[in-house]
C-alpha positions as CSV (number, residue, x, y, z in Angstrom):
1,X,0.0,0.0,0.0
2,X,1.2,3.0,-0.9
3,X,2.1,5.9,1.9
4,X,-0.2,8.6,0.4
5,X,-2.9,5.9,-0.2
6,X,-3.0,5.4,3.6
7,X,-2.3,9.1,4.2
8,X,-5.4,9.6,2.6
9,X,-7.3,7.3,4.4
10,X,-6.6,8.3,8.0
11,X,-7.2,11.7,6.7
12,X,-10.7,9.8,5.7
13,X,-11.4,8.4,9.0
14,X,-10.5,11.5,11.1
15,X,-12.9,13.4,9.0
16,X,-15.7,11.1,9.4
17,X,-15.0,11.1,13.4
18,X,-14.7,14.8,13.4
19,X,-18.4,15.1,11.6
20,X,-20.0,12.2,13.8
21,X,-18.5,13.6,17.2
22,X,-20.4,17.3,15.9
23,X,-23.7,15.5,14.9
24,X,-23.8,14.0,18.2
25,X,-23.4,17.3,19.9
26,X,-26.1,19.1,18.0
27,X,-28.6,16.1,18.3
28,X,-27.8,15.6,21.8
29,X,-27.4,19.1,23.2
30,X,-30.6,21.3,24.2
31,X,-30.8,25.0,23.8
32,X,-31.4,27.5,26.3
33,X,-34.8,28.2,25.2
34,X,-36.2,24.5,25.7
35,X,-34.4,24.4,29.2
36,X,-36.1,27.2,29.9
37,X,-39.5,25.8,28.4
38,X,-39.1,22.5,30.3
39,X,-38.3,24.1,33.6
40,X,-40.5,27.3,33.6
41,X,-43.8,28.1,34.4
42,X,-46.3,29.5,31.5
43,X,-46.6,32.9,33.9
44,X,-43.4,33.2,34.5
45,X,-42.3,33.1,31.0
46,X,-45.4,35.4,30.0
47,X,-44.3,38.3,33.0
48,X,-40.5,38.6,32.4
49,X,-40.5,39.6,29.0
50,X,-37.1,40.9,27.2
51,X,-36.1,44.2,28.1
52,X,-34.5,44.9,24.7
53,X,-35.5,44.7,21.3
54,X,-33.7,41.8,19.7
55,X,-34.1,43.0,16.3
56,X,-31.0,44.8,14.2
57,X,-32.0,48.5,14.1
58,X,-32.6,49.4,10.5
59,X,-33.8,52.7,9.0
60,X,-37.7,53.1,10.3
61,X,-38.5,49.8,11.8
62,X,-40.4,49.3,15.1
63,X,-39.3,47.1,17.9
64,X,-43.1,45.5,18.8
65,X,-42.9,44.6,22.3
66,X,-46.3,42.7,23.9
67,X,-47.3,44.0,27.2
68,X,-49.5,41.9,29.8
């Protein structure tokens, strides 16, 4: 077997394991927002509400906050 043939191959495999290792993360993982979700009450979620507007500021546009 030649050297860059198996050069080429372990480059293979560590790719692979590379790209398996980060799908596992992403499946496995859980975002703030669904911690949140699962842990949190419906009325606490609807009284704290964000105190700033999330949205990029561009030209005229409105931040539309809903008040309770």
């Amino acid at each position: 077997m030649k050297f860059e043939t198996m050069i080429l191959r372990g480059l293979f495999v560590a790719c692979v394991l590379v790209c398996g290792l980060i799908l596992t993360a992403m499946v496995t993982s859980k975002t703030a927002p669904l911690r949140l979700a699962a842990n949190a009450s419906i009325a606490s979620l609807l009284t704290s509400p964000s105190s700033s507007c999330v949205l990029p500021i561009v030209d005229d546009m409105i931040c539309v906050r809903g008040s309770i």
